[in-house]
C-alpha positions in Angstrom: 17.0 17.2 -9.3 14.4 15.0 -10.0 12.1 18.0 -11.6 15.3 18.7 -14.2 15.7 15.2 -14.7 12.1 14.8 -16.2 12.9 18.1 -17.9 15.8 17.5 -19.8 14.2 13.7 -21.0 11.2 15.2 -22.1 13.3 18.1 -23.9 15.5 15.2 -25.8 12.3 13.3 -26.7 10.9 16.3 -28.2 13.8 17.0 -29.9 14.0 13.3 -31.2 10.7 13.2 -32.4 10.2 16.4 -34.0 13.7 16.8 -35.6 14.2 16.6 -39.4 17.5 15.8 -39.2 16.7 11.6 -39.6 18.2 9.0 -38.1 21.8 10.6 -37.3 20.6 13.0 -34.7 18.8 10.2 -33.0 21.8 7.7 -32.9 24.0 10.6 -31.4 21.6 11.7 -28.5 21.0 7.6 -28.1 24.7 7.4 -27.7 24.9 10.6 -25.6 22.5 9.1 -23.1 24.0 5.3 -22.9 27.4 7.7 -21.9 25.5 9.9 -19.1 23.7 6.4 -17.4 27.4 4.6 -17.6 29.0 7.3 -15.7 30.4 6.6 -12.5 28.6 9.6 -10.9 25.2 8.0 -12.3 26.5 4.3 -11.4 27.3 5.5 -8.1 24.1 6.8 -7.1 22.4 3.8 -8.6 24.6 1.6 -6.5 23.5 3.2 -3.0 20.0 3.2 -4.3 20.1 -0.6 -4.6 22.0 -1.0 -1.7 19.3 1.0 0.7 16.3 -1.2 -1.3 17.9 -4.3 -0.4 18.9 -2.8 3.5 15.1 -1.6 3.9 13.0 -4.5 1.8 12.8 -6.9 4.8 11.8 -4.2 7.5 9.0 -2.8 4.5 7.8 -6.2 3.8 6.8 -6.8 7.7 5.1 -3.6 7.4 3.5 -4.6 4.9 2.1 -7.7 5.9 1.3 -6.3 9.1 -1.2 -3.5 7.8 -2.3 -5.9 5.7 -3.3 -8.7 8.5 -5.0 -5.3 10.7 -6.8 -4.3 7.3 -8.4 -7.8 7.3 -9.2 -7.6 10.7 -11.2 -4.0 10.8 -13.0 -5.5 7.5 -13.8 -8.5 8.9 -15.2 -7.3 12.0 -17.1 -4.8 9.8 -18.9 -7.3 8.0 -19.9 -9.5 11.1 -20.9 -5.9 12.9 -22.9 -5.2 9.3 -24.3 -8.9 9.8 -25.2 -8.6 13.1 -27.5 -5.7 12.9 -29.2 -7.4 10.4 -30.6 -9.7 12.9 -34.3 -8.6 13.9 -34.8 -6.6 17.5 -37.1 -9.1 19.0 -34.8 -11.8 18.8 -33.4 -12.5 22.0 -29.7 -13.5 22.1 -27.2 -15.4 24.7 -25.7 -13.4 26.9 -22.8 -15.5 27.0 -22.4 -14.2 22.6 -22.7 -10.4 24.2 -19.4 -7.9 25.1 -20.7 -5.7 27.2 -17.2 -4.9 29.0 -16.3 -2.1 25.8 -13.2 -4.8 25.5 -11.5 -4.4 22.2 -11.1 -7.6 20.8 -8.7 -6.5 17.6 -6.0 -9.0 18.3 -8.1 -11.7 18.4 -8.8 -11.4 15.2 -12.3 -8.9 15.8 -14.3 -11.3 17.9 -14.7 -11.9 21.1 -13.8 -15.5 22.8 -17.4 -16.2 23.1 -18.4 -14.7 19.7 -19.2 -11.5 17.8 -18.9 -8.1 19.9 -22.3 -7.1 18.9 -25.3 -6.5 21.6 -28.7 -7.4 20.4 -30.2 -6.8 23.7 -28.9 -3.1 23.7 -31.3 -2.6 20.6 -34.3 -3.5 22.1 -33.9 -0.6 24.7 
């Protein structure tokens, strides 16, 4: 539908623009389309399209904001991963900053309680 939709506006815009026939042929498709989009069969199915928008927009919008807020957790725990193995080998680090239990610390925003999940000791091994 969709397919013959596109079809049939790109066939009346051709037809538009390449007809010699002026400005008469134009103001009777013009008026041929404002009759087809006042329809009731149009109007109808416009109707139950902004009826299902406005049913689903709420539920989408949670969605939304919810991939959102996990998108700017993995990213942020990226860059403090992508910061954290910048830090040299031979530094030693607090055990207490180390998660060493394979925890996974995404709700909490990507770090542990105690810190960054990154092991620097690991490296040196």
């Amino acid at each position: 539908m969709k397919a013959k939709l596109l079809f049939g506006t790109g066939l009346a815009a051709g037809y538009v623009l390449g007809s010699r026939s002026g400005r008469a042929a134009y103001e009777k498709l013009k008026a041929r389309a404002a009759g087809l989009w006042e329809s009731k069969p149009v109007q109808d199915k416009v109707a139950a399209a902004t009826e299902a928008v406005k049913e689903k927009a709420p539920e989408v919008s949670s969605q939304l904001t919810e991939a959102a807020r996990r998108a700017g957790t993995v990213i942020s725990s990226a860059v403090r991963r992508d910061d954290a193995a910048d830090v040299p080998a031979d530094v030693v680090s607090d055990p207490a900053l180390n998660d060493t239990t394979g925890q996974d610390w995404s709700d909490e925003g990507g770090a542990t309680p105690a810190g960054p999940s990154t092991n620097v000791d690991a490296a040196k091994h």
